[in-house]
N, C-alpha and C positions, 0 to 999 in steps of 0.2 A: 484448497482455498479457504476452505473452513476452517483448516488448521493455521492459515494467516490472520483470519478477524480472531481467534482464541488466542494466540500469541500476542495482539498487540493489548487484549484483556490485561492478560496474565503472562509476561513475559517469560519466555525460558530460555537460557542460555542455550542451548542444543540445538533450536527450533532452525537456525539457519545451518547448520552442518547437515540437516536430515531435511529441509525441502528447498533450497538454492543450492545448484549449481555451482561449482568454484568459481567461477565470474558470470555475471548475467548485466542486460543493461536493465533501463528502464525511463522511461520519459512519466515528471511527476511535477505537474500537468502535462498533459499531452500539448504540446506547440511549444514547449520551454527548452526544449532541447533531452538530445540523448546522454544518458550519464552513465558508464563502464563502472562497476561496481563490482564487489568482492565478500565472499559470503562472510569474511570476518567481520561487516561492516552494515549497515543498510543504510535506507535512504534517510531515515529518523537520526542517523547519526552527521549527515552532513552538512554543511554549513550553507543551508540552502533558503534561509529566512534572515530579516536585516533584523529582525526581532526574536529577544527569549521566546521556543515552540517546545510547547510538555506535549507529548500524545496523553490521553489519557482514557478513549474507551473505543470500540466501535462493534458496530449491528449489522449485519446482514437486514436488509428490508426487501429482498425476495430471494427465490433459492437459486443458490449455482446455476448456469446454464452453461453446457459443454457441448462443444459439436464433433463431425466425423474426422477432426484432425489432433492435435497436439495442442490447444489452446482451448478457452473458458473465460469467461465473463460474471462479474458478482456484483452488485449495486449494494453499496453499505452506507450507513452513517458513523461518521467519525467524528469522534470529539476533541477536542486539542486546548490547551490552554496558550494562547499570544499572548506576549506582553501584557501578561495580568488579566488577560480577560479570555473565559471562554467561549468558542463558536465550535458551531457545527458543520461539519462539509457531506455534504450527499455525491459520492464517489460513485463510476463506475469504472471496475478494475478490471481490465482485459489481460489474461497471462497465456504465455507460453510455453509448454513443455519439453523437455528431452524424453529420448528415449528409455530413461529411468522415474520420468515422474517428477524430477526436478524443475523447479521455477530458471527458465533462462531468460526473460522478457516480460515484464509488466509495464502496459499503457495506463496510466490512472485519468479517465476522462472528469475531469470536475474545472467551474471557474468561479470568478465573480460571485454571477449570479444562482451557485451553489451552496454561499459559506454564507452561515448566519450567525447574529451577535448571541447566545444566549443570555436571556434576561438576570 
């Protein structure tokens, strides 16, 4: 999961061939619906906003928490640039594993009242 907030830093081509699954879903926001996806692809690349969205950094703002199954939880700040202006969204990303370690499912909890204008 750490390897997900240092990828959207610092993007690397490989980053999805070594931790997705060859298809995984994921709900982004949670309540928006489920999205089938493919690891040539991610969610930053879909056409999922009626406005220009740049990603452009995010934080971890506490540490990983992993339980006794195949899934993990991480609360981060993301930053993005919409339609010319930047905000902040305070995410918590809940994912899911295979049995190799692979991302097959990520929930992103955030809404509304998550995303702020940066001045």
């Amino acid at each position: 999961m750490e390897r997900y907030i240092a990828n959207i830093n610092d993007p690397d081509p490989e980053f999805a061939a070594t931790a997705f699954a060859d298809s995984y879903t994921g709900e982004d926001p949670v309540g928006t619906g489920l999205l089938e996806l493919t690891r040539q692809g991610s969610m930053f690349d879909l056409d999922l906003f009626d406005v220009p969205f740049t990603p452009k950094k995010a934080e971890l703002i506490a540490p990983v928490r992993t339980t006794f199954a195949n899934s993990a939880a991480m609360a981060f700040t993301f930053w993005a640039e919409v339609d010319g202006r930047e905000i902040t969204i305070d995410i918590i990303d809940v994912m899911t594993f295979d049995a190799d370690g692979k991302i097959v499912h990520i929930d992103a909890h955030w809404g509304v009242n998550t995303i702020r204008l940066v001045d």
